[in-house]
TORFIDO-188978 format. One line per field, with one value per atom (N, C-alpha, C): atom name; x, y, z. Coordinates in nm, 2 decimals, padded with zeros to 4 digits. Layout:
! residues N
atome <- [CA; ...]
u <- [X; ...]
v <- [Y; ...]
w <- [Z; ...]
This chain:
! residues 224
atome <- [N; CA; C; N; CA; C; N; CA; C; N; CA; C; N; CA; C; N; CA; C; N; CA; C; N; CA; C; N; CA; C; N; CA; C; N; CA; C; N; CA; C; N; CA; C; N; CA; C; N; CA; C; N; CA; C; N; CA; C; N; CA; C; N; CA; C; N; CA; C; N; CA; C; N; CA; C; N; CA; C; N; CA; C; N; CA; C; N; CA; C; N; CA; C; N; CA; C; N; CA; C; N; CA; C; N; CA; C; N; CA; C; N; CA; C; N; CA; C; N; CA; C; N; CA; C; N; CA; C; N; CA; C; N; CA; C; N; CA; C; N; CA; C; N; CA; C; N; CA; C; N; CA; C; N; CA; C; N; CA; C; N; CA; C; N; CA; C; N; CA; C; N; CA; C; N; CA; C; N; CA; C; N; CA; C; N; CA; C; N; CA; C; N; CA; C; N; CA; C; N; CA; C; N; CA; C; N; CA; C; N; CA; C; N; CA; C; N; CA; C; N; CA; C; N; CA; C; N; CA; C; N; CA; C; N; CA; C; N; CA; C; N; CA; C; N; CA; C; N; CA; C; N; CA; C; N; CA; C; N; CA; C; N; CA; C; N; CA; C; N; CA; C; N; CA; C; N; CA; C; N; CA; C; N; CA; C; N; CA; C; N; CA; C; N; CA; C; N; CA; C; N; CA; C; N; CA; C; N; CA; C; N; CA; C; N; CA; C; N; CA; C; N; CA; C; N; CA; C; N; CA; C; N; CA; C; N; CA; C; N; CA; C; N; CA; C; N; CA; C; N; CA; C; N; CA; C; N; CA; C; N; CA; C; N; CA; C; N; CA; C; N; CA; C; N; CA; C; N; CA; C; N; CA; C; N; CA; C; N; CA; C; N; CA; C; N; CA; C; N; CA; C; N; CA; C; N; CA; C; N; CA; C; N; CA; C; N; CA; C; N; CA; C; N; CA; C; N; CA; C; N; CA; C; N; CA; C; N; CA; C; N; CA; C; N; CA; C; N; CA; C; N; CA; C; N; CA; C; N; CA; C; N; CA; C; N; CA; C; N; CA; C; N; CA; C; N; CA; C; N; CA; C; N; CA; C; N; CA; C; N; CA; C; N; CA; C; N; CA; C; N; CA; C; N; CA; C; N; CA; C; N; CA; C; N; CA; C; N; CA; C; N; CA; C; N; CA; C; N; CA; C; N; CA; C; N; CA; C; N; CA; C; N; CA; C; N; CA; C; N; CA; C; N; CA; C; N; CA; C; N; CA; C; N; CA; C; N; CA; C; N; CA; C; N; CA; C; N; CA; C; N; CA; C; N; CA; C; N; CA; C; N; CA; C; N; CA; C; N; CA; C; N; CA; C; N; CA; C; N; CA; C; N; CA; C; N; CA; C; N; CA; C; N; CA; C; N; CA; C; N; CA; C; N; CA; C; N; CA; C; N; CA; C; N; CA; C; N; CA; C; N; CA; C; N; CA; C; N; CA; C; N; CA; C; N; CA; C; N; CA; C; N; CA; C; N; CA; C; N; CA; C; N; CA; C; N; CA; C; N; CA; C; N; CA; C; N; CA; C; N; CA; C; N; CA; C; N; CA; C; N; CA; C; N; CA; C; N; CA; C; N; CA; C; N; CA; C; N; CA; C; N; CA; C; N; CA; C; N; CA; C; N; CA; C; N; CA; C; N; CA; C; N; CA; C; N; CA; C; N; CA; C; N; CA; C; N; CA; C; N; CA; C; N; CA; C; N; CA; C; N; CA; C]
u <- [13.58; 13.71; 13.72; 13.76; 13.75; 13.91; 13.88; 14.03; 14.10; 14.28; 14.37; 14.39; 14.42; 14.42; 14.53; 14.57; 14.67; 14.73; 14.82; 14.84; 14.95; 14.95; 15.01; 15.10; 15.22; 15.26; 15.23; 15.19; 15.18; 15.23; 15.30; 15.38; 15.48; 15.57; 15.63; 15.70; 15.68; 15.78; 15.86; 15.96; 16.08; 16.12; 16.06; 16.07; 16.20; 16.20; 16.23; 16.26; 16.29; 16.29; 16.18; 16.10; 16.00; 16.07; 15.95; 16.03; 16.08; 16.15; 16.21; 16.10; 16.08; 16.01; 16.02; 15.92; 16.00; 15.94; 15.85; 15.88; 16.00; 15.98; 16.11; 16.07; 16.17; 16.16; 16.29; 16.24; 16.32; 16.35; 16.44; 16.46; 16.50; 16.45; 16.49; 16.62; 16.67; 16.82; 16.86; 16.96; 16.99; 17.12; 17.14; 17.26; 17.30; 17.38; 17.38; 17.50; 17.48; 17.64; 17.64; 17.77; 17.84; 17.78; 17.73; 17.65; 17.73; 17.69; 17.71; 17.71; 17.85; 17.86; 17.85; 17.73; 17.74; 17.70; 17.85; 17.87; 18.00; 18.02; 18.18; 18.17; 18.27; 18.31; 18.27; 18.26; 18.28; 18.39; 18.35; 18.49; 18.62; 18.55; 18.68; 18.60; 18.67; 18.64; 18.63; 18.56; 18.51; 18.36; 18.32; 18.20; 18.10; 18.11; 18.00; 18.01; 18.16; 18.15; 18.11; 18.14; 18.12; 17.94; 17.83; 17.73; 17.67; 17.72; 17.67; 17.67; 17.81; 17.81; 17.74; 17.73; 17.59; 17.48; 17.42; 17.26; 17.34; 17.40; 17.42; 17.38; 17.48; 17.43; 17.28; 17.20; 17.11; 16.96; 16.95; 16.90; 16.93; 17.09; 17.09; 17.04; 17.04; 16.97; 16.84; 16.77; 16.61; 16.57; 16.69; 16.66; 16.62; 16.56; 16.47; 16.53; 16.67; 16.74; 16.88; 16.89; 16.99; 17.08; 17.19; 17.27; 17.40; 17.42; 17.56; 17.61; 17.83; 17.91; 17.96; 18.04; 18.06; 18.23; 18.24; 18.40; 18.38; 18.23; 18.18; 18.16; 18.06; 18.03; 18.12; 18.21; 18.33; 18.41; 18.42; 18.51; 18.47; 18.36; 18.20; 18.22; 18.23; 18.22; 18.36; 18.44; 18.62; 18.64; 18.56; 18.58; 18.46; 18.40; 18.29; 18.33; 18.43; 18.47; 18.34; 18.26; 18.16; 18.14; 18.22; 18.23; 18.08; 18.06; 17.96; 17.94; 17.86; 17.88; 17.73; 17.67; 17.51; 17.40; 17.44; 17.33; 17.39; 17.29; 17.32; 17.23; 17.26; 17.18; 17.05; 17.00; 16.92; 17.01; 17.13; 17.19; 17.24; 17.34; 17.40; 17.32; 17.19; 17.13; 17.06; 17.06; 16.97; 17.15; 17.26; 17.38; 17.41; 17.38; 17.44; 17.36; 17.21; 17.10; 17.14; 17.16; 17.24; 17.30; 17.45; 17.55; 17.57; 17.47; 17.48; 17.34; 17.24; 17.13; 17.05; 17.04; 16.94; 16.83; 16.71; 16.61; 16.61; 16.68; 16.66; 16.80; 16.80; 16.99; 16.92; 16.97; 16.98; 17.09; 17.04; 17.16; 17.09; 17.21; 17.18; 17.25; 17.26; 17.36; 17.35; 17.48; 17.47; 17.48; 17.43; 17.45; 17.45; 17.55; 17.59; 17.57; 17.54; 17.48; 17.45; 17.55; 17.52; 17.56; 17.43; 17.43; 17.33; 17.31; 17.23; 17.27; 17.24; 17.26; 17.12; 17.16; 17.03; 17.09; 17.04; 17.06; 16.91; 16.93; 16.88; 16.89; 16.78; 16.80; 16.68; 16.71; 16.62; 16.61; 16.52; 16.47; 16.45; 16.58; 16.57; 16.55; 16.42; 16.40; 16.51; 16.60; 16.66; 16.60; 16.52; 16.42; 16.36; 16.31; 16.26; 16.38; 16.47; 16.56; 16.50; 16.41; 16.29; 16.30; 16.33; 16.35; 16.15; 16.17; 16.06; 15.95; 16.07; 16.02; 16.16; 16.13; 16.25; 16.23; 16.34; 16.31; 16.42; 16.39; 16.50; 16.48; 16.60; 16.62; 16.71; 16.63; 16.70; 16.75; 16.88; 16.86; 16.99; 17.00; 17.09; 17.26; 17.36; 17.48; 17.53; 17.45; 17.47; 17.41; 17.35; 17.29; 17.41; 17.39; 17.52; 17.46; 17.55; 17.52; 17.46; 17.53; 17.47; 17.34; 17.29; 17.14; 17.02; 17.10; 17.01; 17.02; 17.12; 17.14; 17.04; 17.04; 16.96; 16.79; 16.79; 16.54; 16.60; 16.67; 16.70; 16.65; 16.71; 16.72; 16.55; 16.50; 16.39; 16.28; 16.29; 16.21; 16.19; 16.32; 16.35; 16.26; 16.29; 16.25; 16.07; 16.00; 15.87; 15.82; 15.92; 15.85; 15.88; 15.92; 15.94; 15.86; 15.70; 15.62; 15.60; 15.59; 15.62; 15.50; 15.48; 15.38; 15.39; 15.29; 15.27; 15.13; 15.12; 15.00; 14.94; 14.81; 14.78; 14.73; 14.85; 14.81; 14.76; 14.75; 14.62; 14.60; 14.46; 14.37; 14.34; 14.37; 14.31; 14.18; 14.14; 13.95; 13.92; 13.84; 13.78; 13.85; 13.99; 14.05; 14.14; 14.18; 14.25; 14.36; 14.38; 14.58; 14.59; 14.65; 14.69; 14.82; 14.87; 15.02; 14.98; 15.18; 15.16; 15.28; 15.28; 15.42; 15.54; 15.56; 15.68; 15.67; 15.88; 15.94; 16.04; 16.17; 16.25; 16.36; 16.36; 16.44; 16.40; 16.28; 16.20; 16.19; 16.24; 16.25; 16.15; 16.08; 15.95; 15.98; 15.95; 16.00; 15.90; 15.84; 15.78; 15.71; 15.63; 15.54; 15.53; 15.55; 15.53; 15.37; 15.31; 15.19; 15.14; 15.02; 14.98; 14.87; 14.82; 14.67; 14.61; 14.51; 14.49; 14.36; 14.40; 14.28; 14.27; 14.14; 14.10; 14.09; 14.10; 14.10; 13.94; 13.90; 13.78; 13.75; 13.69; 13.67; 13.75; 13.81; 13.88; 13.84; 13.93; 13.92; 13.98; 13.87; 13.91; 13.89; 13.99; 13.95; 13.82; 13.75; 13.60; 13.63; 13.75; 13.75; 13.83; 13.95; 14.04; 14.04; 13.92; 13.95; 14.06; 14.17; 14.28; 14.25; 14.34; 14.25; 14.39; 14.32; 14.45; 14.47; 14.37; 14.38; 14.28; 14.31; 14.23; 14.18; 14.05; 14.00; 14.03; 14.06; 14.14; 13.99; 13.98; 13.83; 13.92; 13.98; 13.99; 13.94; 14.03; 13.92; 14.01; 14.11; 14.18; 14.30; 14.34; 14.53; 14.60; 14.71; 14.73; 14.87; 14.94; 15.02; 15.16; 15.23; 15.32; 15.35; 15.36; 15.36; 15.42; 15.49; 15.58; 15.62]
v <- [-12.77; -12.77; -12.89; -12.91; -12.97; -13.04; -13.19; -13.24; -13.24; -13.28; -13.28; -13.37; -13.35; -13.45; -13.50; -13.63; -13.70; -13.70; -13.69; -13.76; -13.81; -13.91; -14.02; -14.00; -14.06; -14.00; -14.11; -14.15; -14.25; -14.22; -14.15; -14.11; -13.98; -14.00; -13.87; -13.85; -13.74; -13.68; -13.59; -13.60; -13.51; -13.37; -13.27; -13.18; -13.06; -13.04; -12.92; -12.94; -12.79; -12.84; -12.74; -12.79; -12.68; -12.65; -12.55; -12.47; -12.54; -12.53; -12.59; -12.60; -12.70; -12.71; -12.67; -12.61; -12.57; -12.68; -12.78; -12.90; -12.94; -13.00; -13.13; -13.23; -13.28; -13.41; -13.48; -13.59; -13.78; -13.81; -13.85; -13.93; -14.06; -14.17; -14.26; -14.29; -14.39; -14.43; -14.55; -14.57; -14.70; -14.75; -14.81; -14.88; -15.01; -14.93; -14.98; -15.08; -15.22; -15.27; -15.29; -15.39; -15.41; -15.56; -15.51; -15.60; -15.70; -15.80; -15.95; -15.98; -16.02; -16.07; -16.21; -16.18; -16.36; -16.41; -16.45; -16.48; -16.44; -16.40; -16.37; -16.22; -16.21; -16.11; -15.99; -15.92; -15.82; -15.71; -15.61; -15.54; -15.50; -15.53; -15.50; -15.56; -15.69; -15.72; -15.63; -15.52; -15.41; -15.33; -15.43; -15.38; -15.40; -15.46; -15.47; -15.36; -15.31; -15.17; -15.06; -15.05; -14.96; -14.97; -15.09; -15.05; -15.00; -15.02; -14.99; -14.85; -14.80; -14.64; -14.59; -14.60; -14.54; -14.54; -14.69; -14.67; -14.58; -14.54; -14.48; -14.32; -14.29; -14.14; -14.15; -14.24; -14.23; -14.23; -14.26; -14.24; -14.08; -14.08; -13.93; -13.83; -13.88; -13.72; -13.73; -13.78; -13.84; -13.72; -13.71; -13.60; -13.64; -13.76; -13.79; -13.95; -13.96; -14.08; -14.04; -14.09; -14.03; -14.19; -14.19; -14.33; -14.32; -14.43; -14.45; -14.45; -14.33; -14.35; -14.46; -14.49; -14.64; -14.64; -14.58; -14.58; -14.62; -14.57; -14.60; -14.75; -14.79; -14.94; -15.01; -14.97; -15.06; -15.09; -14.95; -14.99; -15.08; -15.05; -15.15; -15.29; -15.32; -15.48; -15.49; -15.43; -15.54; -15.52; -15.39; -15.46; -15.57; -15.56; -15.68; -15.82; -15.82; -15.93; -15.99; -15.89; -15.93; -15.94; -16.01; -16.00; -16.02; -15.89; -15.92; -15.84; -15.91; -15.84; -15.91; -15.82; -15.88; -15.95; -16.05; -16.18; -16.17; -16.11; -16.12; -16.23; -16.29; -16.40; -16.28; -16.35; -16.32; -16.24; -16.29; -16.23; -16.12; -16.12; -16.05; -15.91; -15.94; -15.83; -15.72; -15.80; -15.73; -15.67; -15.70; -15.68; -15.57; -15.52; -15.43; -15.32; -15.37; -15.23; -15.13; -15.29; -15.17; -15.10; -15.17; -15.09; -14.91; -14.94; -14.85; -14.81; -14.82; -14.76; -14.72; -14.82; -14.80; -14.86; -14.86; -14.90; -15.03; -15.02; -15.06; -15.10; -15.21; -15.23; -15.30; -15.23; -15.28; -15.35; -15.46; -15.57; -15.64; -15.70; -15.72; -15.76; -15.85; -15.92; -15.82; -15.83; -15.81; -15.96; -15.98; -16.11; -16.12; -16.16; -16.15; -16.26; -16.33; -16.46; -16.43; -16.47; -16.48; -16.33; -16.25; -16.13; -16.02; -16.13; -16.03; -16.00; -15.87; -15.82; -15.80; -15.86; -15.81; -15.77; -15.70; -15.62; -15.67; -15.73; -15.77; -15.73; -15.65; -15.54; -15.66; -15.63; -15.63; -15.56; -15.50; -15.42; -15.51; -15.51; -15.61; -15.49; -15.52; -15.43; -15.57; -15.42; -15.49; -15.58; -15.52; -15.53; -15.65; -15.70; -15.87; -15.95; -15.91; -15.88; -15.98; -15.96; -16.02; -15.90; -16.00; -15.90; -15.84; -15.75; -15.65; -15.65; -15.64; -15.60; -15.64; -15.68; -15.75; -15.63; -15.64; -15.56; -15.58; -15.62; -15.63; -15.58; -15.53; -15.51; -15.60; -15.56; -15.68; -15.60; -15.60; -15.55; -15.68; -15.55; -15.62; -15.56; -15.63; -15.58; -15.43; -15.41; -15.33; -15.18; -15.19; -15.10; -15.02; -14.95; -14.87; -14.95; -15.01; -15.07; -14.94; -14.81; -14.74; -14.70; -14.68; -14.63; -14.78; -14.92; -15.00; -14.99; -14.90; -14.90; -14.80; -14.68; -14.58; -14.63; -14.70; -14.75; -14.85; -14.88; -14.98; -14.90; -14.81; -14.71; -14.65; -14.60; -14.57; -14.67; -14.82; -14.92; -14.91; -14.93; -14.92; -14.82; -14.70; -14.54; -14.59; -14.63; -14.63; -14.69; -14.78; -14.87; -14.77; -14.65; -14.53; -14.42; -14.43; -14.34; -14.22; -14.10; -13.97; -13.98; -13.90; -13.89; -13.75; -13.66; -13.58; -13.54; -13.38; -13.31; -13.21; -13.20; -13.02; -12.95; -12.84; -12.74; -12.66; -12.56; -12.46; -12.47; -12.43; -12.40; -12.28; -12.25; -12.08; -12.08; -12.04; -11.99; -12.11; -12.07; -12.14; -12.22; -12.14; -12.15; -12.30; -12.34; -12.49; -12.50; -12.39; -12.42; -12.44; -12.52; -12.55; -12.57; -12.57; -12.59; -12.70; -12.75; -12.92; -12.88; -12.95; -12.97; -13.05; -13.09; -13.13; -13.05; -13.03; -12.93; -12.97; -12.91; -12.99; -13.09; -13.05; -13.13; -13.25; -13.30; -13.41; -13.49; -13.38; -13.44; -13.40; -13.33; -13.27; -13.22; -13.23; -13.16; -13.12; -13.03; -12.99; -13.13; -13.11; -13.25; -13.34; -13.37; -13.46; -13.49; -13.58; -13.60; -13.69; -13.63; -13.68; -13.69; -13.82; -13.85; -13.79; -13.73; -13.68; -13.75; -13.80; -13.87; -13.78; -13.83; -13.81; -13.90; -13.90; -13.99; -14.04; -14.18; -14.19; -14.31; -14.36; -14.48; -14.52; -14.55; -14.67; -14.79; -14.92; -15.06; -15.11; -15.17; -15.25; -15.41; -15.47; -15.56; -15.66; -15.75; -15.75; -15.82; -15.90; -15.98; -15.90; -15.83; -15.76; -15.63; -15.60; -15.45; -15.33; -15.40; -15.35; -15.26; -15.17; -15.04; -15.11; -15.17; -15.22; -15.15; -15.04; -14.88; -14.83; -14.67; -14.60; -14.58; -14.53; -14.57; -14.45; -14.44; -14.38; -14.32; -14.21; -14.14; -14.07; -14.13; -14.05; -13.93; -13.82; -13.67; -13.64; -13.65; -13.62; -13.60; -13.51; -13.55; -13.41; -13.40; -13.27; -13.30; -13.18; -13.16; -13.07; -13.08; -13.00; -12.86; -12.76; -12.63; -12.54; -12.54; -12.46; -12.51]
w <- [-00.44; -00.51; -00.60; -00.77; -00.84; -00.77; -00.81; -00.73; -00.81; -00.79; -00.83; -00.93; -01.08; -01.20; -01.18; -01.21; -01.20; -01.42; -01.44; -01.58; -01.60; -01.70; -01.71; -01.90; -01.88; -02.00; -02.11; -02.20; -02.30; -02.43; -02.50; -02.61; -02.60; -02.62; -02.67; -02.84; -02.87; -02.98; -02.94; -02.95; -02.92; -02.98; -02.96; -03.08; -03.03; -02.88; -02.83; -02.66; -02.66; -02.46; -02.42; -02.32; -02.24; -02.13; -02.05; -01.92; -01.83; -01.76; -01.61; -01.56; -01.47; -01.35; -01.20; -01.15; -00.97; -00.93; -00.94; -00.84; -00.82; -00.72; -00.71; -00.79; -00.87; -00.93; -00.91; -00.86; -00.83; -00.94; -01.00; -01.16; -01.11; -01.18; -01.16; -01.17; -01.05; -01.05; -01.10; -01.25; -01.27; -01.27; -01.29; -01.33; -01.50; -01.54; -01.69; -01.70; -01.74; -01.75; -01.89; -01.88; -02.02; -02.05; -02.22; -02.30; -02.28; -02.32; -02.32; -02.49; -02.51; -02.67; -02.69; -02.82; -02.83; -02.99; -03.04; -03.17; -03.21; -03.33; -03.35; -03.48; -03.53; -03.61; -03.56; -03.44; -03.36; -03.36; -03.44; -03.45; -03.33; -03.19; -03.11; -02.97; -02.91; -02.76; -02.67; -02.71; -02.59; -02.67; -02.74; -02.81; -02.74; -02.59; -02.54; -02.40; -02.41; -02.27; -02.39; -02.47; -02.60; -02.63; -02.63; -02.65; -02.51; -02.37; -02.26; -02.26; -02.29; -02.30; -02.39; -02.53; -02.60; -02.55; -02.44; -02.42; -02.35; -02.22; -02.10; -02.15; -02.28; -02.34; -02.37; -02.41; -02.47; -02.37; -02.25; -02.12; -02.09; -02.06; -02.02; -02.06; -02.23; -02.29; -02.27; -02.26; -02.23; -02.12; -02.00; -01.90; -01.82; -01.78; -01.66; -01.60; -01.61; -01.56; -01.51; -01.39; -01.28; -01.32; -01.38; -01.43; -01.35; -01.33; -01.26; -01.30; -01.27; -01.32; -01.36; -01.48; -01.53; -01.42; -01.37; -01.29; -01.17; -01.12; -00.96; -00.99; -01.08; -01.08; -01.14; -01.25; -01.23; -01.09; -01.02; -00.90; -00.76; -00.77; -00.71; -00.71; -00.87; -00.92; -00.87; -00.93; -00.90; -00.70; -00.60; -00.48; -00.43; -00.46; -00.47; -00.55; -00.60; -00.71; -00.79; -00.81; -00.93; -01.10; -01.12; -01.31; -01.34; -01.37; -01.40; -01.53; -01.61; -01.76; -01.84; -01.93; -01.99; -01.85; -01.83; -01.69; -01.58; -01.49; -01.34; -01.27; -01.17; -01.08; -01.01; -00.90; -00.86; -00.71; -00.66; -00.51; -00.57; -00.69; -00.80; -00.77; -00.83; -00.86; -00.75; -00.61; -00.53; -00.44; -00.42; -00.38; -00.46; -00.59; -00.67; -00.64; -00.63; -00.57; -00.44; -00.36; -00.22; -00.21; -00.30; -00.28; -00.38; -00.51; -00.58; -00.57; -00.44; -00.42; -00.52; -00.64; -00.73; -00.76; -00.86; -00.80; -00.96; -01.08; -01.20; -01.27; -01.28; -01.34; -01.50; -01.55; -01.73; -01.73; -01.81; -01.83; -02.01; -02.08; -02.21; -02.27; -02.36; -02.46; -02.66; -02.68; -02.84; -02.95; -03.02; -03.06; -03.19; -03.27; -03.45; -03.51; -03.58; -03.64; -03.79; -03.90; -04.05; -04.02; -04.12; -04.13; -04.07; -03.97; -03.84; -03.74; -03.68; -03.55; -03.48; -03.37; -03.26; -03.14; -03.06; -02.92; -02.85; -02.76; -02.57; -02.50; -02.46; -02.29; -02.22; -02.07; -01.98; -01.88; -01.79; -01.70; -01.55; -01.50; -01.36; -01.22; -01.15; -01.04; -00.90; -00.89; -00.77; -00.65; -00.63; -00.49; -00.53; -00.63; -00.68; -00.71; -00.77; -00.87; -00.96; -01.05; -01.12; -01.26; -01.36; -01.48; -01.52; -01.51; -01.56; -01.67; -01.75; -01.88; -01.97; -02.08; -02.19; -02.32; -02.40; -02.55; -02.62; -02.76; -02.80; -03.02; -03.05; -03.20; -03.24; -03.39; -03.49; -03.65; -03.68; -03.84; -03.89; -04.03; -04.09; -04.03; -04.06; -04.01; -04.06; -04.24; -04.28; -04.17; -04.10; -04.05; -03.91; -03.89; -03.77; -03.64; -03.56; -03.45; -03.32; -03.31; -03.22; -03.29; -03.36; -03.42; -03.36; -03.36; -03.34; -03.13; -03.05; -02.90; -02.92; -02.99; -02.95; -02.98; -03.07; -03.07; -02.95; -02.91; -02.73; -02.69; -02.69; -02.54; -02.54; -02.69; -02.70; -02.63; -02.67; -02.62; -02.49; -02.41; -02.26; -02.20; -02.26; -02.21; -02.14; -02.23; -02.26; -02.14; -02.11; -01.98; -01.84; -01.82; -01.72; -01.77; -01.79; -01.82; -01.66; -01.73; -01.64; -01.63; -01.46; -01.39; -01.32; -01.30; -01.21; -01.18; -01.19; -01.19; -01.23; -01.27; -01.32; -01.24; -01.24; -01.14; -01.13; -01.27; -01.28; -01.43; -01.46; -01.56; -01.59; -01.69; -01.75; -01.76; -01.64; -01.71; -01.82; -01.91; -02.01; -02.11; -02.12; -02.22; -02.18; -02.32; -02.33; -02.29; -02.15; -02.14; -02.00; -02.00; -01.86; -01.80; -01.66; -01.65; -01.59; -01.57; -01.49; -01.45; -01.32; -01.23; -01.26; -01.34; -01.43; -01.57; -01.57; -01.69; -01.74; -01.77; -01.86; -01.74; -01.65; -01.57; -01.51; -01.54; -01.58; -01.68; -01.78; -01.97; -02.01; -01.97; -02.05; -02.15; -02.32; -02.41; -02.53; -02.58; -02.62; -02.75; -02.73; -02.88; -02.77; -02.65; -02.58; -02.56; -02.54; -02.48; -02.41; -02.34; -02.16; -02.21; -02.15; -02.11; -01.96; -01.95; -01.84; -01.77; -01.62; -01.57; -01.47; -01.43; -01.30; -01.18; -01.06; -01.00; -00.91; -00.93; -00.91; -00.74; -00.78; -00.68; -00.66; -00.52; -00.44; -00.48; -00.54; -00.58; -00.44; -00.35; -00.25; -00.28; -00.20; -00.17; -00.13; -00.17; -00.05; 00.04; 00.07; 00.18; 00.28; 00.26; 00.35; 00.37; 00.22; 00.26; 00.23; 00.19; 00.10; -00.01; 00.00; -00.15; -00.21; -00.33; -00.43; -00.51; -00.56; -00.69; -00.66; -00.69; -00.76; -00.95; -00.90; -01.01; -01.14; -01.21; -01.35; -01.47; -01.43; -01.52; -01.65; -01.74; -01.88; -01.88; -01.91; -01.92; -02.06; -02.11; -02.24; -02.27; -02.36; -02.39; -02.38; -02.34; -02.31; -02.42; -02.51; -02.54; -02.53; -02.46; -02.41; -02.54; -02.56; -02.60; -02.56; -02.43; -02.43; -02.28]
């Protein structure tokens, strides 16, 4: 029996929605706060709860991120007495995972200087509370501030590449299904690299399997 292919998502184009999935699928759970403003000429002192809720839409439509209400985690921080807003500490951050049992809190400043705008996300895993991964845009002011939250959100997205598996193969032919569908975010133009799984990478002194080994077999395209 040929074993089970593992694939890994490395690009998407958004064209469409594919079928539902009957697996069960986990979506990652995060928590989004309020940008951190830093500069001036800001059209209204709530421009930074105002870009939190655009990335927050802009995650959800993605399909594959389970986001905390902004009324649960406001009500969270003020009995917790946590102002917290763009920069959390390191106690900050692993206190907010517990209580809102998530695994990823986005946190980020907007910042206006001359005639530029830039937006700062970071990707803090609770459990280290160790920022992850960083990304940030830059335009001119002339440009719509939500269009520069939404390539955020896109940047952000990339670093939560989808994983599952292929489950059957048509005879000869080029088509295959996979156990992830639209309740995953699967959406048609999407595309998978497909491995296979090879050798165990052990340790030589302990013995520890620290990975399996990843055999490239090719790219699959979502189609329906």
């Amino acid at each position: 029996m040929n074993k089970i292919l593992t694939f890994l998502l490395v690009a998407a184009v958004c064209l469409g929605l594919a079928g539902v999935s009957k697996a069960d699928y986990e979506k990652t759970k995060i928590a989004v706060l309020d940008f951190e403003l830093k500069g001036e000429g800001f059209q209204t002192d709530d421009m930074g709860t105002i870009v939190a809720e655009w990335f927050i839409t802009a995650l959800v439509k993605e399909g594959r991120f389970e986001v905390i209400e902004r009324s649960l985690l406001n009500k969270i921080l003020e009995e917790q007495k946590l102002g917290v807003s763009g920069v959390i500490d390191e106690s900050t951050a692993t206190q907010l995972g517990k209580l809102l049992g998530v695994k990823v809190i986005i946190s980020g400043s907007v910042m206006q200087f001359g005639n530029i705008l830039e937006i700062n996300s970071r990707i803090i895993d609770v459990q280290t509370a160790s920022i992850i991964a960083a990304e940030n845009v830059r335009s001119m002011t002339a440009e719509r501030l939500q269009d520069l939250v939404v390539q955020m959100a896109a940047k952000i997205i990339k670093h939560f590449p989808l994983e599952g598996y292929v489950v059957r193969r048509k005879g000869d032919e080029k088509m295959i299904s996979i156990d992830l569908g639209r309740l995953a975010g699967v959406k048609t133009g999407m595309e998978f690299v497909v491995f296979k799984e090879g050798k165990m990478i052990k340790h030589p002194k302990t013995g520890e399997v620290l990975d399996v080994e990843r055999i490239q077999l090719g790219r699959v395209v979502i189609t329906d």
